[in-house]
C-alpha positions as MATLAB code, in Angstrom:
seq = 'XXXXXXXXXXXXXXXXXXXXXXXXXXXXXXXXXXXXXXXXXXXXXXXXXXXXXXXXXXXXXXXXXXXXXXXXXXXXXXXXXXXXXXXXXXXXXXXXXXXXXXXXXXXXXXXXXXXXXXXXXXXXXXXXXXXXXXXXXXXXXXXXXXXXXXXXXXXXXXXXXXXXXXXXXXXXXXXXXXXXXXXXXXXXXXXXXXXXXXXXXXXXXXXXXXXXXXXXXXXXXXXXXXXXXXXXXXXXXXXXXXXXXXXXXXXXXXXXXXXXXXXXXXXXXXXXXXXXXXXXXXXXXXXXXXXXXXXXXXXXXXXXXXXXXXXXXXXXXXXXXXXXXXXXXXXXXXXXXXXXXXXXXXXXXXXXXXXXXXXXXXXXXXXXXXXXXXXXXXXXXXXXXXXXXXXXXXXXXXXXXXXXXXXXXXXXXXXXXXXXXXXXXXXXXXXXXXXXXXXXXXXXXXXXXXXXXXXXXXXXXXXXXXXXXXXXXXXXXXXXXXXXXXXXXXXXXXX';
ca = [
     -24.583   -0.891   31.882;
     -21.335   -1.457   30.190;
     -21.055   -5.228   28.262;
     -18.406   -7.526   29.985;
     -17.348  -10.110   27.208;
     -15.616  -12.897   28.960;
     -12.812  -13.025   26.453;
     -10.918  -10.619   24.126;
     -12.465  -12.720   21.266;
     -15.033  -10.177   19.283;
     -18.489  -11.141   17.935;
     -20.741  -10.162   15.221;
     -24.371  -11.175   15.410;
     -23.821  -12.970   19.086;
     -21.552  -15.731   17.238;
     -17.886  -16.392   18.959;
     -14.798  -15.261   16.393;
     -11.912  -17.465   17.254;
      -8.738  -16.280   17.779;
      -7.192  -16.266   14.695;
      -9.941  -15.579   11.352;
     -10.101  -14.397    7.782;
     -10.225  -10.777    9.063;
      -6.617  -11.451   10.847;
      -5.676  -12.958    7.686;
      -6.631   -9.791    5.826;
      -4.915   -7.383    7.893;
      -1.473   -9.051    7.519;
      -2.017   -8.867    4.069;
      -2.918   -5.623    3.552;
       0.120   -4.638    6.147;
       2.404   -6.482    3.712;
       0.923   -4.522    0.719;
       1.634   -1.086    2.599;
       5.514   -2.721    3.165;
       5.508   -3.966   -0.829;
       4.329   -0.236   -1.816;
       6.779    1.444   -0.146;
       9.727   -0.899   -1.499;
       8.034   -0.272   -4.760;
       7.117    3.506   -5.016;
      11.015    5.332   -3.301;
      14.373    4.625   -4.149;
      15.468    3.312   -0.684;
      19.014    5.699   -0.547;
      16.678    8.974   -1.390;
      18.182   11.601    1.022;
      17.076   13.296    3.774;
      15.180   16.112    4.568;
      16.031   19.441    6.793;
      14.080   17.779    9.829;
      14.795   14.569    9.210;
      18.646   15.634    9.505;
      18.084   17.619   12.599;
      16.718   14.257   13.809;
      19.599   12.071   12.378;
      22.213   14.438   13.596;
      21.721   13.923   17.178;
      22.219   10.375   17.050;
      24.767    9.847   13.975;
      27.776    8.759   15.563;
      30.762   11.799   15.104;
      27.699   14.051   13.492;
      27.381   17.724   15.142;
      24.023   17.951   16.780;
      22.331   20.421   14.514;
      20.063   22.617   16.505;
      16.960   21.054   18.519;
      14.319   23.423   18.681;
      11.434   23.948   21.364;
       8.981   22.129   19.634;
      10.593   18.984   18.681;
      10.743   15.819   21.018;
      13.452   12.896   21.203;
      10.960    9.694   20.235;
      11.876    9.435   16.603;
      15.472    9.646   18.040;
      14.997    6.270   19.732;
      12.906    4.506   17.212;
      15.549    4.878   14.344;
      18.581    4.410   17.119;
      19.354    0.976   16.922;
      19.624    0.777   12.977;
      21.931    4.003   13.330;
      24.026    2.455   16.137;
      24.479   -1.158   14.508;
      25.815    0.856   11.269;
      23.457    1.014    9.284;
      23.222    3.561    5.923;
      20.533    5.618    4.948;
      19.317    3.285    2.844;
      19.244    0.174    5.060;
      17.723    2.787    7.845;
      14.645    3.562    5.321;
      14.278   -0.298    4.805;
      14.507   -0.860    8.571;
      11.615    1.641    8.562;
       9.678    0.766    5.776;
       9.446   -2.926    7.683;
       8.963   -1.018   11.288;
       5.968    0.943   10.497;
       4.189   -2.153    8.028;
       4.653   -4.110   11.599;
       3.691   -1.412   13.714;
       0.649   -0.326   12.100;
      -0.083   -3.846   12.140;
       0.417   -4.792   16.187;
      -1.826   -1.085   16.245;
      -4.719   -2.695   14.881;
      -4.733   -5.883   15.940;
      -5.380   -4.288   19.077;
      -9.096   -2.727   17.501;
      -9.616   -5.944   15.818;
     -11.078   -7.670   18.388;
     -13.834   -5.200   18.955;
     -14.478   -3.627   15.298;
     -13.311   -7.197   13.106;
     -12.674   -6.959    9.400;
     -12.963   -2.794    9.972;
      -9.815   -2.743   11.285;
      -8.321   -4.225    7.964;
     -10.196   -2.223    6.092;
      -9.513    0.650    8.597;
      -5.535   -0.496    7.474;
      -6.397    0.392    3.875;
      -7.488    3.959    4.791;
      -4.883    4.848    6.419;
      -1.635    3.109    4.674;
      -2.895    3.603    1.126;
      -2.673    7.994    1.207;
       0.096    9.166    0.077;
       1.206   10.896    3.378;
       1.171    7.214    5.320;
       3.200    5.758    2.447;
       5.681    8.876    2.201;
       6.137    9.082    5.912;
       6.755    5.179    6.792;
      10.050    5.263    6.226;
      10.834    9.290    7.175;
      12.767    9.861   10.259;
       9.346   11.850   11.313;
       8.149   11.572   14.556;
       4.041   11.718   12.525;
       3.269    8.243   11.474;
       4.291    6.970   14.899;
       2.077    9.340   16.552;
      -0.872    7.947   14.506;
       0.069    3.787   15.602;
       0.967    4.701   19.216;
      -2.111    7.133   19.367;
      -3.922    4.060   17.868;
      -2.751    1.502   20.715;
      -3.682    3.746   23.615;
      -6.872    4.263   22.684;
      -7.511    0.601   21.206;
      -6.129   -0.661   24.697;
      -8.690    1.688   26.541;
     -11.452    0.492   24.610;
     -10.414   -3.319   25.137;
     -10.159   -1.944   29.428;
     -14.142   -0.709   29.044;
     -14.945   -4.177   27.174;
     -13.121   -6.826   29.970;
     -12.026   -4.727   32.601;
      -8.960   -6.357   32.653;
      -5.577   -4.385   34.390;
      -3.123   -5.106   31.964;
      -4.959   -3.165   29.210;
      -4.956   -0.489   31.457;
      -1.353   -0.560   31.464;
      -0.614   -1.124   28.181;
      -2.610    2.154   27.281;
      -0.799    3.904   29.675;
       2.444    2.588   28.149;
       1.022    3.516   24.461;
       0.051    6.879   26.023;
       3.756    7.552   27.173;
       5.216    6.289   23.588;
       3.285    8.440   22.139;
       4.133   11.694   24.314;
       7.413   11.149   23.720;
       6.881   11.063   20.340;
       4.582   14.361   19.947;
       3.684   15.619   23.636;
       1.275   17.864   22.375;
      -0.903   15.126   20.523;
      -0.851   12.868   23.305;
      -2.185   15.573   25.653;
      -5.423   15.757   22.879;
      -5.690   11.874   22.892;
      -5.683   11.800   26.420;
      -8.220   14.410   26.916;
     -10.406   12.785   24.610;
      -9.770    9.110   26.207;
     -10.185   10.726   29.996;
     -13.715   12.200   28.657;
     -14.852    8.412   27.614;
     -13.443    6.957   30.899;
     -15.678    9.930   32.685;
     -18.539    9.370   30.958;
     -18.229    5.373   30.991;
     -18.697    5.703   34.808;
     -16.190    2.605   35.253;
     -13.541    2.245   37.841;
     -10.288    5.201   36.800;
      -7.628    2.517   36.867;
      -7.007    3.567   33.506;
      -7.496    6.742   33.464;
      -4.669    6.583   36.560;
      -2.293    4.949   33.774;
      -3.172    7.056   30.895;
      -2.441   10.153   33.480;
       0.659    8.482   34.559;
       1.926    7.434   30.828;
       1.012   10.997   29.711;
       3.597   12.416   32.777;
       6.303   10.048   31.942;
       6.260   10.902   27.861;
       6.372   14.546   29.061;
       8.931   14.342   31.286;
      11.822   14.055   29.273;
      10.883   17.023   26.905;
      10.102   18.967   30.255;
      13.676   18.191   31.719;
      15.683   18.935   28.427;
      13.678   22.254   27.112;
      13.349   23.618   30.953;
      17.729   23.030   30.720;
      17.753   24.358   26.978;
      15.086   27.117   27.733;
      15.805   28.498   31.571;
      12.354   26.328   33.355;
       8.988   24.799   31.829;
       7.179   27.781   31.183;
      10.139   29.355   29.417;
      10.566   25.750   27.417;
       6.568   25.763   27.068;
       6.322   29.589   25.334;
       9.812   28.485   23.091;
       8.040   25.640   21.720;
       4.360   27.624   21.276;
       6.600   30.509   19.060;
       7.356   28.125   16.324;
       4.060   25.951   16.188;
       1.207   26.736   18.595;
      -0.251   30.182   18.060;
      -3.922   31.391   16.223;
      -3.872   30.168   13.116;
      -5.777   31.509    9.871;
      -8.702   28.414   10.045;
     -10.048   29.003    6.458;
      -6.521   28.937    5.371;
      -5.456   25.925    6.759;
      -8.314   24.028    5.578;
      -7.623   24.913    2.402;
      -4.328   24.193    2.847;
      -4.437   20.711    4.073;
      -7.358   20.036    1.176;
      -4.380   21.161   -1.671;
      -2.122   18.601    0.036;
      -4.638   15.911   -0.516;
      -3.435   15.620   -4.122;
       0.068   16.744   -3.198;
       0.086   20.213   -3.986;
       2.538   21.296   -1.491;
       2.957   25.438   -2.451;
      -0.030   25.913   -4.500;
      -3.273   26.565   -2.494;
      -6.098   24.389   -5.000;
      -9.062   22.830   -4.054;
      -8.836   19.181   -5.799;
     -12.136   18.019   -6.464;
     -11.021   14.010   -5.682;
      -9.530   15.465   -2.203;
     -12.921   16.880   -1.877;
     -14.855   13.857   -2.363;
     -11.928   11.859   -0.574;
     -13.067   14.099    2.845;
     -17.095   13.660    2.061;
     -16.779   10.405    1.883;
     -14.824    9.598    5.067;
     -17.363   12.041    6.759;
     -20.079    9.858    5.446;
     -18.588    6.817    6.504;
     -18.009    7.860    9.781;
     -21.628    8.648   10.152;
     -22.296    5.520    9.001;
     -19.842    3.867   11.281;
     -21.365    5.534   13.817;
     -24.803    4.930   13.416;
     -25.229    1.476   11.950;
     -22.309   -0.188   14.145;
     -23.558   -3.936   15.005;
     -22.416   -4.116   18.213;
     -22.129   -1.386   21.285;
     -18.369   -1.952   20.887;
     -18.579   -0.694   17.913;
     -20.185    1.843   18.533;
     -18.062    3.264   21.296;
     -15.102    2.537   19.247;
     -16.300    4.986   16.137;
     -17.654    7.290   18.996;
     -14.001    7.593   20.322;
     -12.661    7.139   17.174;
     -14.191    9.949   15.282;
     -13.499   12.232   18.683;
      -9.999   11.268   18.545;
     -10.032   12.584   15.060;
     -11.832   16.104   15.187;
      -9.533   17.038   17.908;
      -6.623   16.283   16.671;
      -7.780   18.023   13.155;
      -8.810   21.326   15.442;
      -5.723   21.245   17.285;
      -3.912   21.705   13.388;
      -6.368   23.985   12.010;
      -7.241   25.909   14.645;
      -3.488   26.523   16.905;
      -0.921   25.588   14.244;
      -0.346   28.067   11.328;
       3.285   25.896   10.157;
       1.975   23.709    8.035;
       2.919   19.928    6.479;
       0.685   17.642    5.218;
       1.632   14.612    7.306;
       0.469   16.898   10.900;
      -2.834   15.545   10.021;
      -1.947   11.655    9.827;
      -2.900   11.004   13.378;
      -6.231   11.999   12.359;
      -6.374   10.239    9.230;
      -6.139    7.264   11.350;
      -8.524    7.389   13.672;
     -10.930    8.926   11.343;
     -10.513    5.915    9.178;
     -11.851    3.352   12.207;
     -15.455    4.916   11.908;
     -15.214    5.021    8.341;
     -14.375    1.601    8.301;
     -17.090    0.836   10.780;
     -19.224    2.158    8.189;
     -18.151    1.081    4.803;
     -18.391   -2.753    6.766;
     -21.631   -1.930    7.333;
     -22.849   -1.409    4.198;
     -22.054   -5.258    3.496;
     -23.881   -6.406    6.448;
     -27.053   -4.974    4.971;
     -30.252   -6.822    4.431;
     -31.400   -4.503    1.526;
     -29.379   -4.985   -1.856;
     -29.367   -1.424   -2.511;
     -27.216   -0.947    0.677;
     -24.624   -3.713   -0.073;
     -24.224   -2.235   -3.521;
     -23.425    1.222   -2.361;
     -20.959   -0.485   -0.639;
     -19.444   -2.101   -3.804;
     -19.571    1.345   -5.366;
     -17.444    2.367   -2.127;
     -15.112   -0.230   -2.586;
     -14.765    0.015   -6.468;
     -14.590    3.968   -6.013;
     -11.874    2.971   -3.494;
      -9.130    1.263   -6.299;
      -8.559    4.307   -8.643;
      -8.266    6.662   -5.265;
      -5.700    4.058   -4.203;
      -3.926    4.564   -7.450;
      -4.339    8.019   -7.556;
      -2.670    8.259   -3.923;
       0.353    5.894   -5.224;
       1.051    8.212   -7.555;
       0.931   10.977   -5.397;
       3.350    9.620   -3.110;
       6.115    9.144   -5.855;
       5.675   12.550   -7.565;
       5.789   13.767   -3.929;
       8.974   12.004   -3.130;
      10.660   12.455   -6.501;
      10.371   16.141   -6.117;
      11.800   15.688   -2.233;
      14.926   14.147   -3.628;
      14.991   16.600   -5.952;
      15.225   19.168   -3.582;
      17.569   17.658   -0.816;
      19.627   15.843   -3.303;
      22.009   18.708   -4.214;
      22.454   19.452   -0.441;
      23.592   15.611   -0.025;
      26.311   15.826   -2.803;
      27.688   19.364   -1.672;
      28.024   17.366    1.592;
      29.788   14.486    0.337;
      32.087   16.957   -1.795;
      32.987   18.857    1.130;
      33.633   15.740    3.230;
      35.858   14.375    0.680;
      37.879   17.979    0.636;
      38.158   17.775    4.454;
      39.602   14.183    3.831;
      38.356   12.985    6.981;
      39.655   16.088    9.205;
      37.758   17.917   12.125;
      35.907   20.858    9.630;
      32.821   23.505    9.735;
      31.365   25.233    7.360;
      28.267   27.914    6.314;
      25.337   27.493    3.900;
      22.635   29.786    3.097;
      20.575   26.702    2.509;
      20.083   23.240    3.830;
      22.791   23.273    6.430;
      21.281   20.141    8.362;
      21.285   18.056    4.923;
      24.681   19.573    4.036;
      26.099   18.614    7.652;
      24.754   15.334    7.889;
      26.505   13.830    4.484;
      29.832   15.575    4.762;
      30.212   15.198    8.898;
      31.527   18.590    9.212;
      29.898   21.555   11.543;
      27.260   23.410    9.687;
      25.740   26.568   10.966;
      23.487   29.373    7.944;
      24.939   31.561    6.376;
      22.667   34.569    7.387;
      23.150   36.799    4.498;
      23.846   35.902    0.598;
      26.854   38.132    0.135;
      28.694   35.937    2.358;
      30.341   35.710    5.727;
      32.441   38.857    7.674;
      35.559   37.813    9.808;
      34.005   37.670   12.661;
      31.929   35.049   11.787;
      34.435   33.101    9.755;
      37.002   33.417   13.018;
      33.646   31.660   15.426;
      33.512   29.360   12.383;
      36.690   28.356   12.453;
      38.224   27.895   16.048;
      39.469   24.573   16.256;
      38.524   23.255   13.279;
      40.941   21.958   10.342;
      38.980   23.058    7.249;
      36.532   25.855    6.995;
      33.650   25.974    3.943;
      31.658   28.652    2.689;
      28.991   27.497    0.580;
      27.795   30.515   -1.803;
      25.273   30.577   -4.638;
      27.141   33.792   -6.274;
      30.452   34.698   -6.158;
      31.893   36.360   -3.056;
      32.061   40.132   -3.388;
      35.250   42.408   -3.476;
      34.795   43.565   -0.135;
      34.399   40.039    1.511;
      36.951   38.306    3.427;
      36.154   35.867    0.818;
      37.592   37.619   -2.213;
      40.471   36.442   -3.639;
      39.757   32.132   -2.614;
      39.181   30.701   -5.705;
      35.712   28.273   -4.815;
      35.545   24.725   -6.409;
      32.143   24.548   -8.655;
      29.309   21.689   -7.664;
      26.109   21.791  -10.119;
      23.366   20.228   -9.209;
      19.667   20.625  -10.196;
      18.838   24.246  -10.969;
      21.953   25.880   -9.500;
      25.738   26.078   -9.275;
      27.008   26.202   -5.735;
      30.570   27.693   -5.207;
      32.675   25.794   -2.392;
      35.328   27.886   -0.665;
      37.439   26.290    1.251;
      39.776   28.173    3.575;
      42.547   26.873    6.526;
      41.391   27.450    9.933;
      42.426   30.020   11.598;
      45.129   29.425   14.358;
      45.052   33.248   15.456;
      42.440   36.123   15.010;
      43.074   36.970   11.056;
      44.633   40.352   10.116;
      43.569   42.568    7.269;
      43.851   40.328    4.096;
      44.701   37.305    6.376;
      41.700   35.954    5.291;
      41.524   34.135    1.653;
];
């Protein structure tokens, strides 16, 4: 028979919490530390990435909409909206975010705390503190908000088994949708693996009626704009499988996801702390599972730690493109069993079990360090990358002086469009454009670019435009600018 508690308020040991305790305390504070390290570790202008200005360009006021693919979905869109439409820059958009996600992950696990207590602070720790959290909070990445709304639907239908009460129904539900609009394809796993504890928990369905419902309404928009996009669902459905969902080389991926534990993002290694990172969160959650104090516990790290191995599977198993923050929704729930556990340790009668958990805990400092440091050399080497593509974009946008302009890139085009405001499309080939394209390029448009790592051969349309030099990190890009055509360009027209 499932407990009824006759208040949200958790216990430990039959005694009454009240409302507002130590372990309340502690998870504002360690939410606050994960806001702190991020204004600490990453210069706040650093510039975007390729998807993050896919993302950006469809809601950047006077941007061209760079090219949505199948298996992208608008929620990040409308999370980083408002900051975009009240004017904000990049940088004040990454501080927006920064304080955004430390609030968010916060609200997530208040909703936990009052059936797992001080785990969900510690639960906090786990999560924020890896590098890919603290990278990702401020990214205009659709991941980390995956992870907290994943979090608050199935937090919400954990606190619906505990008091039966409707409105936590329908706030899962609501969580649910969030998150499907977010990732579609993660919610669908979260919901499977809530529906299978609402099954089993032989309660009334009212939420498994929401969750169904939320799941519909998170889908729906995605359905609507890829079935327009694509030519129907199905056609919308096998678009977005061809770029992410197909059999994926397991071996490989674990291998893959275990380099990007220490931040090893082209090298396939096997760091030994990544290894004993993933033991011991596998040993926690057995723990967690195991010793839990209470049966709400217990059926938290149950669903928990089921949360997370499908949500790993569905990355290792169906998704051969990889990134290291796919797996943060998993790193989040496993970290509420683990927590379960490493709390449990401390609640030990036997002094040999409450110091293994101060060896946990003491073990736990250098691997936060270690993970700090991660996260900058991980970001430094992002800027490093997408800065160049920024301050080709600026240049260009300062050539086009403000005008109506396109241009081609054989790399970055979404960074390079997004800082100069002009139409970017690749360059397909790195001896440079033929008419044809440079005619499509240019209709309407007051300046045309070509941006070329080499200079343009004799027989391209290019020859004879004398480029303007950028340098940036590692290589010189060439800028040719060129008028817009007002007719179809005869022979030599061109340059």
């Amino acid at each position: 028979m499932i407990e009824r508690r006759p208040s949200d308020a958790s216990s430990v040991n039959g005694r009454r919490r009240p409302s507002l305790t130590v372990d309340a305390g502690a998870l504002i504070l360690v939410c606050l530390s994960f806001l702190v390290l991020q204004w600490m570790l990453f210069p706040h202008d650093r510039p975007p990435g390729w998807d993050e200005s896919v993302y950006l360009s469809q809601i950047t006021p006077g941007a061209e909409a760079a090219f949505f693919a199948g298996w992208r979905a608008r929620g990040i869109t409308l999370i980083v909206a408002p900051a975009i439409w009240a004017g904000a820059s990049l940088g004040e958009l990454r501080v927006y975010l920064m304080v955004f996600s430390a609030v968010g992950l916060g609200l997530a696990l208040a909703v936990w705390r009052p059936i797992i207590g001080m785990a969900a602070s510690v639960t906090a720790i786990l999560f924020s503190f890896t590098w890919i959290a603290l990278v990702s909070g401020s990214q205009v990445m659709p991941n980390f908000w995956t992870a907290v709304l994943g979090l608050v639907a199935a937090g919400f239908t954990l606190r619906w088994n505990e008091s039966g009460r409707r409105h936590h129904a329908v706030l899962a539900g609501a969580a649910l949708a969030g998150t499907a609009l977010v990732r579609p394809t993660e919610a669908t796993v979260i919901f499977v693996v809530l529906a299978v504890f609402v099954l089993l928990s032989r309660r009334s369905w009212t939420v498994l009626a929401a969750l169904s419902a939320g799941l519909v309404i998170g889908w729906l928009p995605w359905i609507v704009e890829m079935s327009i996009r694509f030519g129907g669902p199905l056609q919308a459905l096998r678009g977005a499988a061809a770029g992410h969902l197909a059999p994926a080389p397991v071996t490989q991926n674990v291998l893959r996801h275990l380099a990007y534990t220490d931040g090893e993002l082209l090298k396939t290694v096997v760091p030994l702390p990544g290894v004993i990172w993933w033991m011991a969160l596998a040993a926690l959650t057995v723990l967690g599972i195991v010793r839990a104090a209470t049966r709400g516990e217990r059926v938290a790290a149950l669903v928990a730690a089921g949360a997370a191995l499908a949500l790993t599977t569905e990355y290792v198993v169906f998704v051969p493109v990889l990134a290291p923050r796919f797996l943060l929704p998993a790193y989040a729930f496993v970290a509420i069993p683990a927590s379960i556990g490493l709390v449990s340790l401390f609640r030990g009668r036997s002094i040999i079990v409450r110091a293994v958990g101060v060896v946990v805990v003491l073990t736990a400092i250098p691997w936060a360090v270690w993970q700090a440091g991660v996260a900058q050399r991980v970001e430094t080497n992002n800027t490093r990358v997408n800065g160049p593509f920024r301050e080709v974009g600026r240049q260009i946008g300062r050539m086009a002086g403000g005008q109506p302009c396109s241009f081609m890139s054989p790399f970055g085009y979404p960074q390079i469009q997004i800082a100069s405001g002009c139409a970017g499309r690749e360059l397909p080939r790195p001896g440079g454009p033929t008419e044809q394209e440079l005619e499509r390029l240019g209709t309407d448009r007051e300046s045309v670019f070509v941006i070329m790592t080499r200079p343009a051969s004799p027989t391209s349309p290019l020859d004879g435009a004398r480029p303007i030099r950028a340098s940036g990190p590692n290589r010189v890009w060439l800028i040719y600018q060129l008028p817009a055509p007002t007719a179809p360009p005869g022979p030599g027209e061109v340059g």
